[in-house]
C-alpha positions as a Python dict, from the first residue, in 0.01 Angstrom:
ca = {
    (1, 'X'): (0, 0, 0),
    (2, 'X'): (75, 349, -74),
    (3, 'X'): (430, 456, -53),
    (4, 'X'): (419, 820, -195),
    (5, 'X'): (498, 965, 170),
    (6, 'X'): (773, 702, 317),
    (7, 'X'): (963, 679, -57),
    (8, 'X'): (1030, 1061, 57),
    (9, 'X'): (1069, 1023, 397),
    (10, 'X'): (1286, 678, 414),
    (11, 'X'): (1396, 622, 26),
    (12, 'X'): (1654, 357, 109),
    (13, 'X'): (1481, 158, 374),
    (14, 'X'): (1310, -187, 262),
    (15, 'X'): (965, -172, 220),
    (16, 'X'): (1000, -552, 219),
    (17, 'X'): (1215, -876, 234),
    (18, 'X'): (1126, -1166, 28),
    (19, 'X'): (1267, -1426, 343),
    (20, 'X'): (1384, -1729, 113),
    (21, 'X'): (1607, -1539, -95),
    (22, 'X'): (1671, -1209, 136),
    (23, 'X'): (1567, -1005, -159),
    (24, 'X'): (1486, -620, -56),
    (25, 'X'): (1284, -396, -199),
    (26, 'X'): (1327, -35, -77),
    (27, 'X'): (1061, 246, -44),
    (28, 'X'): (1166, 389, -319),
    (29, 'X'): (1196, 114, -557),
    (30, 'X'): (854, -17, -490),
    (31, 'X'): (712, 356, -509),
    (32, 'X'): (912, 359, -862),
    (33, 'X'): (717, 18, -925),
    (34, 'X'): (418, 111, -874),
    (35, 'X'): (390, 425, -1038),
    (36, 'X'): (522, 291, -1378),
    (37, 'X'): (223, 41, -1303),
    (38, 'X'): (-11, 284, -1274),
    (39, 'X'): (45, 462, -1535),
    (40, 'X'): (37, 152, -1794),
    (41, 'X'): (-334, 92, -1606),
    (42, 'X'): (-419, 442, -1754),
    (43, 'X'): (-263, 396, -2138),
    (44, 'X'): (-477, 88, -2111),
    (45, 'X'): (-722, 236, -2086),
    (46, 'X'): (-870, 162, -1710),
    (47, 'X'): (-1046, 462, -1483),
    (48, 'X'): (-1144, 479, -1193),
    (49, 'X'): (-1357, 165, -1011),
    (50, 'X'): (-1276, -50, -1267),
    (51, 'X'): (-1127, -399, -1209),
    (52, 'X'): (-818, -598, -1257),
    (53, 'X'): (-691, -918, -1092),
    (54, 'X'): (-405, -1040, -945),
    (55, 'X'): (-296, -1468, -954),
    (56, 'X'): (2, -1539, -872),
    (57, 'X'): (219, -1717, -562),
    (58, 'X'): (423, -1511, -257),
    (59, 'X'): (630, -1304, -482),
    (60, 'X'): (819, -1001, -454),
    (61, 'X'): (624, -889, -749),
    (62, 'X'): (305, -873, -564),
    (63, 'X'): (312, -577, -379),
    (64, 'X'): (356, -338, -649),
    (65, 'X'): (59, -523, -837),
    (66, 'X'): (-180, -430, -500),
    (67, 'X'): (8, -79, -475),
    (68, 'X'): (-49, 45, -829),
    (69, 'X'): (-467, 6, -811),
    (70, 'X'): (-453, 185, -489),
    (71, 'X'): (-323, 462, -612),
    (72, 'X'): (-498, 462, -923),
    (73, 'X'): (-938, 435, -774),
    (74, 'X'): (-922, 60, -917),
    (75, 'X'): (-1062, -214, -752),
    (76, 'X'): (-788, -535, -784),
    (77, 'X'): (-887, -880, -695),
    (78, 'X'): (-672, -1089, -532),
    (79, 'X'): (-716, -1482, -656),
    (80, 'X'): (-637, -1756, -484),
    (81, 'X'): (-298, -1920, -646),
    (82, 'X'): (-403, -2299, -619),
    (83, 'X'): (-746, -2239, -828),
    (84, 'X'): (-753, -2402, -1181),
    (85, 'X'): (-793, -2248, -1524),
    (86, 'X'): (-1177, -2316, -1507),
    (87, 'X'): (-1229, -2148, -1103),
    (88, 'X'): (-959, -1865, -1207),
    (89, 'X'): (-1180, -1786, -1503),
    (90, 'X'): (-1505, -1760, -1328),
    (91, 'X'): (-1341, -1545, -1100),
    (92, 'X'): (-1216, -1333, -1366),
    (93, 'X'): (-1512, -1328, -1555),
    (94, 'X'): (-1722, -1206, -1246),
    (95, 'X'): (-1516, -985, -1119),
    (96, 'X'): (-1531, -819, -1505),
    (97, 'X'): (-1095, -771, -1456),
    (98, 'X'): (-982, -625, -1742),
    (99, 'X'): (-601, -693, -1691),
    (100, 'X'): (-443, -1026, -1507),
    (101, 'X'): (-143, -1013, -1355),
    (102, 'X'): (17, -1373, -1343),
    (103, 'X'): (379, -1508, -1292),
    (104, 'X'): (562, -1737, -1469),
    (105, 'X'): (467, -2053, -1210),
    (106, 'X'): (114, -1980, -1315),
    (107, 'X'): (137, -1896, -1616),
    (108, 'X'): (-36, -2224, -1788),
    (109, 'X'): (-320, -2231, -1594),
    (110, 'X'): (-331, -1810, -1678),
    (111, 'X'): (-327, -1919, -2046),
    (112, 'X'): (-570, -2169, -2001),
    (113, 'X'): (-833, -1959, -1846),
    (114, 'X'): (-789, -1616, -2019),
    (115, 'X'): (-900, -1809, -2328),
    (116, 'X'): (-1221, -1828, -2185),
    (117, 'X'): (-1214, -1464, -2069),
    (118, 'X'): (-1263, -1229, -2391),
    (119, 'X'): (-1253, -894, -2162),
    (120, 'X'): (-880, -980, -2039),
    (121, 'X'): (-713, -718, -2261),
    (122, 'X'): (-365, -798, -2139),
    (123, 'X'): (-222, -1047, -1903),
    (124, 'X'): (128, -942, -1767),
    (125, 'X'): (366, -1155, -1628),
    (126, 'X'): (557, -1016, -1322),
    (127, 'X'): (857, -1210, -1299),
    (128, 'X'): (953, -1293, -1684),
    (129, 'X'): (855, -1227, -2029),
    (130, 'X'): (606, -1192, -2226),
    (131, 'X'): (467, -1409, -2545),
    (132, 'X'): (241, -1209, -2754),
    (133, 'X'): (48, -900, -2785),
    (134, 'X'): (-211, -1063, -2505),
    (135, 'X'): (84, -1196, -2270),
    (136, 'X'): (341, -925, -2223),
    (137, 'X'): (620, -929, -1979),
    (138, 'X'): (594, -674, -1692),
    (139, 'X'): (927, -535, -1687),
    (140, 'X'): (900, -488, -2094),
    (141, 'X'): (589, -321, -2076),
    (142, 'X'): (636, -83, -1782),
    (143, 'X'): (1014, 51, -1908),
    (144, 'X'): (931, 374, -2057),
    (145, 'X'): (622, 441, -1852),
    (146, 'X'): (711, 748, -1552),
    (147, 'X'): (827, 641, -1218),
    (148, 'X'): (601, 950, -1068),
    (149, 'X'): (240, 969, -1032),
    (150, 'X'): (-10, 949, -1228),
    (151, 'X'): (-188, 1269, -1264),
    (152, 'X'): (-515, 1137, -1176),
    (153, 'X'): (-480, 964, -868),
    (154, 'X'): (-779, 812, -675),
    (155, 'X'): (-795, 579, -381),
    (156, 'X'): (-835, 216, -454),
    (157, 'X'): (-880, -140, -276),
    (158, 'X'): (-894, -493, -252),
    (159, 'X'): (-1208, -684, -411),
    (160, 'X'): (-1187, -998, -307),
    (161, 'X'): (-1391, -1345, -241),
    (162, 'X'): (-1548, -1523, -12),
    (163, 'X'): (-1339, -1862, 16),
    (164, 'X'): (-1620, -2051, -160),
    (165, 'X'): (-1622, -2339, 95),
    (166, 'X'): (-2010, -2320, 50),
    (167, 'X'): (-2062, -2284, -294),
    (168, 'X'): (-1933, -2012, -579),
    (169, 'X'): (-1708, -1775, -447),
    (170, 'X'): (-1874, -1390, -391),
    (171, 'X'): (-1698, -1083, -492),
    (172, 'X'): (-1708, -842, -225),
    (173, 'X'): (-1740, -519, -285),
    (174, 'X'): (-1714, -178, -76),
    (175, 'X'): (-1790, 192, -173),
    (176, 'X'): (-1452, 393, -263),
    (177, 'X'): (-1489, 756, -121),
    (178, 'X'): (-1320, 996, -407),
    (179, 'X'): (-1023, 1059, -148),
    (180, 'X'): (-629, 1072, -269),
    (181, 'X'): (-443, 739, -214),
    (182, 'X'): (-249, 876, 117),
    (183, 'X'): (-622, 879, 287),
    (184, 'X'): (-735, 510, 432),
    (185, 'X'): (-1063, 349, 450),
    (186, 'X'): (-1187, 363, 804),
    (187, 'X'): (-1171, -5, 849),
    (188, 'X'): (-779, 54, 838),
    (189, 'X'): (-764, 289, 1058),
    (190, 'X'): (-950, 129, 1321),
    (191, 'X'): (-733, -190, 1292),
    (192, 'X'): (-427, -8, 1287),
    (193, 'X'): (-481, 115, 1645),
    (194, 'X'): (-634, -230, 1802),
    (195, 'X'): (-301, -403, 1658),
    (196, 'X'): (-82, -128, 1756),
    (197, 'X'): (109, -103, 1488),
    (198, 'X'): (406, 164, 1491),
    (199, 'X'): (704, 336, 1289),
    (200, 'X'): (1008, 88, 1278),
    (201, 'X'): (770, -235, 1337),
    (202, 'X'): (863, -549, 1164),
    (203, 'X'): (593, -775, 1014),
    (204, 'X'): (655, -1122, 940),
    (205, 'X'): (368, -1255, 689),
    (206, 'X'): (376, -1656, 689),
    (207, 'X'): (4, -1654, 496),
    (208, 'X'): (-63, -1653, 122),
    (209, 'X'): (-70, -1242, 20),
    (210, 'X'): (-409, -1294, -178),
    (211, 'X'): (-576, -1376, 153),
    (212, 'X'): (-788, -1042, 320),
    (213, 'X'): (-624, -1120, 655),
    (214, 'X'): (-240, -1079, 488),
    (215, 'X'): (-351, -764, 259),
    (216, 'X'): (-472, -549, 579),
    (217, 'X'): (-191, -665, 749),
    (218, 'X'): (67, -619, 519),
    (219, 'X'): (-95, -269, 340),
    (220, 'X'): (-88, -177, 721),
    (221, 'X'): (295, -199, 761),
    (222, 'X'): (383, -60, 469),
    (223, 'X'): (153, 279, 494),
    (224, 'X'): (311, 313, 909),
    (225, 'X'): (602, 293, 725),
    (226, 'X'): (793, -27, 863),
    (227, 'X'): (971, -380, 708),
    (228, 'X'): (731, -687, 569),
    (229, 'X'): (904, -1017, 546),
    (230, 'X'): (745, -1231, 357),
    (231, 'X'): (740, -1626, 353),
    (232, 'X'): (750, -1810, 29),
    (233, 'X'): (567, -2049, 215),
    (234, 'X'): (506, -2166, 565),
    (235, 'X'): (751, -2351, 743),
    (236, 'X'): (744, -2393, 1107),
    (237, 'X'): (1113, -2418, 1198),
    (238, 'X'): (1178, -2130, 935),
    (239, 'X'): (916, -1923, 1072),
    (240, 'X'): (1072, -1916, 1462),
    (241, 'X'): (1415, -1859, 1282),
    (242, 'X'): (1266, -1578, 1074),
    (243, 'X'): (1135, -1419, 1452),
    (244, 'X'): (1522, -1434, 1561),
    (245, 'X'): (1676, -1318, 1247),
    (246, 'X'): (1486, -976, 1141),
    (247, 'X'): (1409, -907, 1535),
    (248, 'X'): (1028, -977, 1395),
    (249, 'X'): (810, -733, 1608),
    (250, 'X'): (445, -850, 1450),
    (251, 'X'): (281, -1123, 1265),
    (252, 'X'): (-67, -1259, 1218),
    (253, 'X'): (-89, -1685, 1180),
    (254, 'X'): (-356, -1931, 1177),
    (255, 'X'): (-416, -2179, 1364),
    (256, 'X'): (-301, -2441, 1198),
    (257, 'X'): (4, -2299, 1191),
    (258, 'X'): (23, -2282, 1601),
    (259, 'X'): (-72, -2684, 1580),
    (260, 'X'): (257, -2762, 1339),
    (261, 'X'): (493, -2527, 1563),
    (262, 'X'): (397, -2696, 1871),
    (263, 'X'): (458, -3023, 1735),
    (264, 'X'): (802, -2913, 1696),
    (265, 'X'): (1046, -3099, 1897),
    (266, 'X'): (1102, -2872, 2253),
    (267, 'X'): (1449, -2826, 2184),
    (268, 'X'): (1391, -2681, 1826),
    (269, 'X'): (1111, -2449, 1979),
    (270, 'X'): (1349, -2344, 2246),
    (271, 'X'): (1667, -2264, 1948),
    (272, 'X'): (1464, -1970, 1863),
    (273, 'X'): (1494, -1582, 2030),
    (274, 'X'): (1124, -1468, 1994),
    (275, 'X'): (1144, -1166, 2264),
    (276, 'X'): (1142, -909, 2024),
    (277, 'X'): (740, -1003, 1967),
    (278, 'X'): (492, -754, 2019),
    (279, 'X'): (211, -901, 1941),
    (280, 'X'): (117, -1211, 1767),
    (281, 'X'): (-262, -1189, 1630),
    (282, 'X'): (-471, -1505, 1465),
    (283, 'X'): (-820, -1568, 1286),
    (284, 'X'): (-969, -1744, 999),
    (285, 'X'): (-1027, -2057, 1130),
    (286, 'X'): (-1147, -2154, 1479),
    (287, 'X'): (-858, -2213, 1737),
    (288, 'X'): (-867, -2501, 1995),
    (289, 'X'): (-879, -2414, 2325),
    (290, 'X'): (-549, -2679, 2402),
    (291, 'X'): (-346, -2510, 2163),
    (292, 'X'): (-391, -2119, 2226),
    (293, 'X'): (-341, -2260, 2610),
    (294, 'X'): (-4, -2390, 2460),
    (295, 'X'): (109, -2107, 2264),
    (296, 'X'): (10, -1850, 2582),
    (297, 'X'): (202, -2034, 2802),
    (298, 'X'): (519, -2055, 2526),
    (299, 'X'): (484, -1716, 2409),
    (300, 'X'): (312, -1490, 2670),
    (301, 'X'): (25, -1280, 2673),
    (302, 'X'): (76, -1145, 2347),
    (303, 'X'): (-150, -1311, 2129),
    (304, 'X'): (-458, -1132, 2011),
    (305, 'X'): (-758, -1317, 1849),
    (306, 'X'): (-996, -1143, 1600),
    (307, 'X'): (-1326, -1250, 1414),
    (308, 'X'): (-1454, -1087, 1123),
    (309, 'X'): (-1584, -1191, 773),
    (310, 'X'): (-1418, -1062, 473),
    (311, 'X'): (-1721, -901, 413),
    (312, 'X'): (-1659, -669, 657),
    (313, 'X'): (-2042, -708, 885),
    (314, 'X'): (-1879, -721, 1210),
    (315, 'X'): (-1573, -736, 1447),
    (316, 'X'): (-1486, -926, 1757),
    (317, 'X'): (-1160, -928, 1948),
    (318, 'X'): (-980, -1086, 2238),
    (319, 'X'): (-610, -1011, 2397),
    (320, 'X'): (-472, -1324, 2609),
    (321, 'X'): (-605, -1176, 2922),
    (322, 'X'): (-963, -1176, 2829),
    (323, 'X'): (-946, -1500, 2686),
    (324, 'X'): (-819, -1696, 2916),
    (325, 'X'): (-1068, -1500, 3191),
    (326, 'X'): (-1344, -1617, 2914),
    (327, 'X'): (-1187, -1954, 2762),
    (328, 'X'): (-1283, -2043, 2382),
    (329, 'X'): (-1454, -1701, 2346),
    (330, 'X'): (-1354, -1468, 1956),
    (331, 'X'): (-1375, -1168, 2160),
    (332, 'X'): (-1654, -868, 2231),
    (333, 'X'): (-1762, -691, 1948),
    (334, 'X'): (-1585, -350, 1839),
    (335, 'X'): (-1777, -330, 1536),
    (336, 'X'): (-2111, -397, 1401),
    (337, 'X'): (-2453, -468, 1655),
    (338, 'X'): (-2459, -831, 1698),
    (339, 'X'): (-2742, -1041, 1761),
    (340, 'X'): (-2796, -1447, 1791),
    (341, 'X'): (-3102, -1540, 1675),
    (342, 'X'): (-3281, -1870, 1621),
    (343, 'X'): (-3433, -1995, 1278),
    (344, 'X'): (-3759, -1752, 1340),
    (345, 'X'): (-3530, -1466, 1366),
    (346, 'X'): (-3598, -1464, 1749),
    (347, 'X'): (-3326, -1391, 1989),
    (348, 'X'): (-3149, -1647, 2141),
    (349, 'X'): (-3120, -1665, 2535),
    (350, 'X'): (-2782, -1639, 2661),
    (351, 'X'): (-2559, -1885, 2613),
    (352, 'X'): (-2778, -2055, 2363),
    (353, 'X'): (-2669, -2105, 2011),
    (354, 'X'): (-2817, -1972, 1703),
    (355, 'X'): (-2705, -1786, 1347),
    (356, 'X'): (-2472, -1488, 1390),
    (357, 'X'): (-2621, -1178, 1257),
    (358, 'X'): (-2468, -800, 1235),
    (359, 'X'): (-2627, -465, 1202),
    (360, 'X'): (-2354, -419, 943),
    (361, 'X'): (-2050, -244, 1049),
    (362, 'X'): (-1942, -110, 722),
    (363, 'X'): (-2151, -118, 349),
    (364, 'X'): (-2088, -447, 181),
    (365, 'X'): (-2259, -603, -161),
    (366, 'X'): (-2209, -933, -364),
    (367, 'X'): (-2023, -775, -685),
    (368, 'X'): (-2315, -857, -981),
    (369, 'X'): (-2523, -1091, -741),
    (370, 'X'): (-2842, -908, -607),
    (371, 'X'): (-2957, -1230, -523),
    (372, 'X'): (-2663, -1340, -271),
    (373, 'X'): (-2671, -1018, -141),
    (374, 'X'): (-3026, -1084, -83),
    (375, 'X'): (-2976, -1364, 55),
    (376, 'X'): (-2711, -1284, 357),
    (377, 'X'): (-2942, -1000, 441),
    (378, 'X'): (-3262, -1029, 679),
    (379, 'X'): (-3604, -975, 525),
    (380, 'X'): (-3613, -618, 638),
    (381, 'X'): (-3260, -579, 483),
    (382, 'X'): (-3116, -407, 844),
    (383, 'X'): (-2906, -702, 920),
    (384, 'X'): (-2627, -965, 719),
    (385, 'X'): (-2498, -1306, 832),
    (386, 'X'): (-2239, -1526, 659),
    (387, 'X'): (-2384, -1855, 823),
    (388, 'X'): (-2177, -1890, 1096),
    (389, 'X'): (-2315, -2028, 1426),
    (390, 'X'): (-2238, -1906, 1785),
    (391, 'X'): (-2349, -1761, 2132),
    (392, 'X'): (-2294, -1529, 2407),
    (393, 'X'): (-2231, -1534, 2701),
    (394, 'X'): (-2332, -1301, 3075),
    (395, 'X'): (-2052, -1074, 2910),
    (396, 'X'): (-2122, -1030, 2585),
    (397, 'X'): (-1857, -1243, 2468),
    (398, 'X'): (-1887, -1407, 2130),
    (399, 'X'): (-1804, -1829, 2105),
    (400, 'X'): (-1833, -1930, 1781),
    (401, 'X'): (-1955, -2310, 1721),
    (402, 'X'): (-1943, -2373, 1364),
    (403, 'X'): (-2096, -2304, 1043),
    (404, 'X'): (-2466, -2326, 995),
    (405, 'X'): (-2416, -2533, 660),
    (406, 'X'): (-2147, -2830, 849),
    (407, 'X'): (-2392, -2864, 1144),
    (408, 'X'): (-2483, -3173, 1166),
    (409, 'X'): (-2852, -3367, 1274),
    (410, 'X'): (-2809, -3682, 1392),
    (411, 'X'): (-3172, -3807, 1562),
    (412, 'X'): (-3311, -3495, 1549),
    (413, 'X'): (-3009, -3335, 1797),
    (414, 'X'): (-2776, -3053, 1634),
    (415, 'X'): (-2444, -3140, 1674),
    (416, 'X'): (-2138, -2850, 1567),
    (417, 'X'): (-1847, -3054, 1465),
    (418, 'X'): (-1604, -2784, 1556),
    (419, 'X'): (-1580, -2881, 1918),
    (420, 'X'): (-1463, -3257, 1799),
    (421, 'X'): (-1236, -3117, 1554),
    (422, 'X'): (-1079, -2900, 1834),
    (423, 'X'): (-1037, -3242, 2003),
    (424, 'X'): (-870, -3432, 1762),
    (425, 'X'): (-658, -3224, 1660),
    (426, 'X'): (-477, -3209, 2022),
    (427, 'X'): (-385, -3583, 1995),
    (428, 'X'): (-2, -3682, 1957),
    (429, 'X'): (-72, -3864, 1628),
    (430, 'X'): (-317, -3632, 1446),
    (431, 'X'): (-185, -3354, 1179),
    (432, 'X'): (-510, -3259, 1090),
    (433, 'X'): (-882, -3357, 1110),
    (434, 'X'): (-1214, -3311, 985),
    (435, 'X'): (-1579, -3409, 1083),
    (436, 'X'): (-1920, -3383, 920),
    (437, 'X'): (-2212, -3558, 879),
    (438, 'X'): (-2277, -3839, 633),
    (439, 'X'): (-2588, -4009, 528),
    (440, 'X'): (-2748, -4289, 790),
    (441, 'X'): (-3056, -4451, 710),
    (442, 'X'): (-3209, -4402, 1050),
    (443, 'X'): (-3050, -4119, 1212),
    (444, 'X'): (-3090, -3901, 941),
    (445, 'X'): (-2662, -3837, 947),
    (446, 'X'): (-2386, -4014, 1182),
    (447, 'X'): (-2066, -3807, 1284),
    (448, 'X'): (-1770, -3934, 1054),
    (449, 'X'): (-1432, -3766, 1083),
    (450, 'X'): (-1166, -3817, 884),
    (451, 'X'): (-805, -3734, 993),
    (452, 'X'): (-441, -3677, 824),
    (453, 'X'): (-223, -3868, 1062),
    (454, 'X'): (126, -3759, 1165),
    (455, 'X'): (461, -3828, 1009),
    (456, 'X'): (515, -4207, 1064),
    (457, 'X'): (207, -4247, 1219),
    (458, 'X'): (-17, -4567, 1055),
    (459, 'X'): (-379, -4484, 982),
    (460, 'X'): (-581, -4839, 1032),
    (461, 'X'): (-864, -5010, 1234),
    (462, 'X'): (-634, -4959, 1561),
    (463, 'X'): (-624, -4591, 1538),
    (464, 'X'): (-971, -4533, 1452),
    (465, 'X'): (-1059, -4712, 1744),
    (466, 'X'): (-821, -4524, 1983),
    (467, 'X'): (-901, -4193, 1833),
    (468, 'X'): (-1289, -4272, 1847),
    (469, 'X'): (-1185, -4415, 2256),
    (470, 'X'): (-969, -4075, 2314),
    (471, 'X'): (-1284, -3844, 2221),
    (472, 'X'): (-1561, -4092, 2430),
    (473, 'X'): (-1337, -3940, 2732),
    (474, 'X'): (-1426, -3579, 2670),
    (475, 'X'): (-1755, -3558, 2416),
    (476, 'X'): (-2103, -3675, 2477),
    (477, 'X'): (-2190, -4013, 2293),
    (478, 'X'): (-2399, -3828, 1987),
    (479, 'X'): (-2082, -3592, 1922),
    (480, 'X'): (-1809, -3905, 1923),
    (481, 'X'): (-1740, -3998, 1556),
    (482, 'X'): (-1901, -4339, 1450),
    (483, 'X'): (-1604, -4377, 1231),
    (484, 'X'): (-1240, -4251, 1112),
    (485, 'X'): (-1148, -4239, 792),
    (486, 'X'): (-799, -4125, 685),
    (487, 'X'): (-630, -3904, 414),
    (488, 'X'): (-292, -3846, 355),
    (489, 'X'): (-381, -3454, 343),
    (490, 'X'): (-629, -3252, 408),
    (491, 'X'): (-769, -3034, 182),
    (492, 'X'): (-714, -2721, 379),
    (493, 'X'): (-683, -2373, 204),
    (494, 'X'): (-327, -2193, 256),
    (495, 'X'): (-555, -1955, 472),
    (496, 'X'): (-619, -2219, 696),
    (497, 'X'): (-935, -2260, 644),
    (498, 'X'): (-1054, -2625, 547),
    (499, 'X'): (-1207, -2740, 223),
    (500, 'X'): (-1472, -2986, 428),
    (501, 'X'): (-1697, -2955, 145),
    (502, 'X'): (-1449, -3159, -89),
    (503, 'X'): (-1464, -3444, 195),
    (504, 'X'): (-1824, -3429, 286),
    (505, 'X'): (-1910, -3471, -99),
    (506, 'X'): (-1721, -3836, -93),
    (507, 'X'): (-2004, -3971, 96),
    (508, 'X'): (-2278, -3802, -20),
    (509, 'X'): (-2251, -3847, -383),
    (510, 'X'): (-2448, -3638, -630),
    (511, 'X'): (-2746, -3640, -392),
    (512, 'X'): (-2945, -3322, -441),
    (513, 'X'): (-3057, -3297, -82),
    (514, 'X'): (-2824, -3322, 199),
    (515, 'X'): (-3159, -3492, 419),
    (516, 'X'): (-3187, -3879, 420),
}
């Protein structure tokens, strides 16, 4: 997020636009922000490749807290802002931060955790004051510090986690080239030309800003030199209304999010002027094949898929063209040498699927974890894997079916819950669903879902059995859930990707092995 060259070039334009409250912040004032930042980094005594983090809700704080470690060589470490004291101060402990950056919603459960984090020096919060030496307030502690430079300015990034769905979450960590902050890392550069991102664009940014997917996106505008508007929250009347409003030109979503807008009423979808978007891109989570259909056929062939692990080991994409030519496909790969391959490491024939593994597209390591690093690597070291499962197919083109650890044996056949997921989710009276494997005495695991229900909507016996009926229309017999289960919510990450390891745990207990 470096500003140095448009706080010259376009002083008074907004760098961004907090959308709840309309609050701008101009080029300038967010270059002034983050150098007075920056320069409080340095009297504290941090140097380049050292760490900080950053906890805190959509804010219009948050920017300058990203922008003042990238111009300063540091590595910052975005944290997700639901955690509690006890996950926020593992993460800060690992990540060896030396500064937290908080706000005043999360400031107890910054209070809580720091006092089990001796190395955080300082915790400053954005958006009010401080408390004591250890809890300062940002706009008290940054007053007299220079609104240019820093004399020693380095290029720095994001560190950030793994989502932890499957355990502890992993610090990522990339090389940082000694380069001056207006430079970008490759990665950026390549992604700035595949989402064709421009002078004058305007970004609307409906995700949580501590997310990898948001921070490229958002760093992206703000270095071509355009408008972010950012959403509080997601909402997903206020997001089409946002579209009409600002003349929105890109955005980035998850799927989840195209599920709740096309469960808008029609005429509420139809209020809504959305022809000023460019392009409309999505990841994180898998996408049903009903709903991208859908949001094609609403919004044209502008939507662009991608799939790529935080850590950075590959990258496929898709525009609308190619995937409705190759239907439920993540794209071909731009990035990284990929290769299917079965549990001996053998490859798999086409169309067969096995463990995703890339010739690594860009360096990567587990931040103080040889071991996990280890681990995601092959024996010889040449290629990494985050566990996900897929295949290609004549084409090359990726299809991802789920993750290696949610795969479920039932009878001795593999079963990917994904593609029953992607089923429920397309029926009238499901918000959200989930399905896993759960212990049975003589199949080894049965196929349990469990599903939010709609607004109004009455979980019970009756609508287990029509949801189980509704997917014995489409899925073979070993794939149909033996039982539905229902929650009022989910637990699905603001990223969109789904906590299935909280609801899988409710019916396995404290069992050490996962195998009955």
């Amino acid at each position: 997020m470096y500003t140095g060259h448009h706080a010259r070039l376009r002083p008074l334009q907004p760098a961004f636009i907090m959308a709840a409250t309309g609050e701008a912040v101009t080029y300038r004032e967010l270059e002034a922000r983050s150098n007075r930042l920056a320069h409080l980094f340095r009297k504290r005594g941090l140097r380049r490749l050292d760490h900080y983090s950053i906890f805190m809700e959509n804010n219009s704080r948050y920017l300058e807290a990203c922008g003042a470690g990238e111009r300063s060589g540091l590595y910052y470490t975005c944290i997700n802002s639901f955690l509690t004291p006890g996950e926020l101060a593992y993460l800060l402990v690992n990540s060896q931060s030396k500064i937290l950056i908080t706000s005043v919603a999360k400031l107890d459960i910054a209070r809580e955790a720091i006092h089990a984090c001796p190395e955080i020096k300082l915790c400053i919060v954005a958006d009010g004051p401080g408390e004591s030496e250890r809890i300062v307030g940002l706009a008290d502690v940054t007053a007299d510090m220079p609104t240019t430079p820093i004399a020693d300015e380095w290029l720095g990034t994001a560190m950030l986690y793994s989502s932890g769905t499957t355990g502890r979450p992993k610090g990522i960590l990339r090389p940082l080239p000694e380069e001056p902050p207006k430079h970008n890392l490759p990665l950026f550069d390549f992604l700035t030309k595949l989402w064709h991102y421009r002078e004058g664009m305007v970004y609307l940014s409906p995700a949580p800003l501590y997310h990898s997917a948001p921070q490229a996106a958002v760093n992206l505008t703000i270095r071509m030199g355009g408008t972010v508007i950012i959403m509080e929250s997601f909402d997903p009347e206020r997001y089409l209304e946002l579209i009409q409003r600002w003349g929105i030109t890109h955005t980035q979503l998850v799927p989840t999010m195209f599920s709740r807008m096309l469960k808008l009423p029609e005429e509420v979808r139809k209020r809504y002027d959305l022809s000023s978007l460019e392009i409309a891109i999505h990841a994180a989570a898998p996408c049903p094949a009903l709903v991208k259909d859908d949001m094609i056929k609403w919004w044209g062939p502008i939507i662009h898929e991608y799939y790529g692990a935080t850590e950075g080991l590959g990258f496929t994409a898709c525009n609308s063209e190619e995937w409705l030519s190759h239907r439920g496909t993540v794209g071909k790969v731009l990035l990284g040498d990929l290769h299917i391959l079965d549990e001996n490491m053998r490859e798999c024939p086409t169309g067969t699927p096995g463990q995703v593994w890339f010739k690594t597209a860009s360096p990567f390591e587990y931040f103080n974890d040889p071991e996990k690093t280890k681990e995601a690597r092959s024996a010889d070291g040449s290629m990494s894997t985050v566990g996900d499962v897929g295949y290609v197919d004549k084409d090359r083109f990726l299809y991802l079916t789920d993750r290696a650890t949610f795969m479920i044996i039932s009878g001795g056949v593999n079963i990917y819950p994904q593609e029953c997921e992607n089923l429920l989710i397309t029926h009238p009276k499901v918000a959200d669903a989930a399905v896993f494997g759960v212990p049975n005495a003589d199949l080894g695991e049965e196929v349990k879902a469990v599903v939010q229900p709609m607004p109004g909507v009455v979980p019970g016996e009756a609508l287990a059995e029509e949801l189980i009926a509704f997917c014995a229309k489409s899925l073979s017999r070993q794939k149909v859930p033996r039982s539905v289960d229902f929650d009022k919510e989910l637990p699905r990450l603001p990223t969109g990707k789904l906590y299935k390891r909280l609801l899988r745990d409710r019916y396995w207990g404290n069992k050490a092995s996962r195998i009955v």
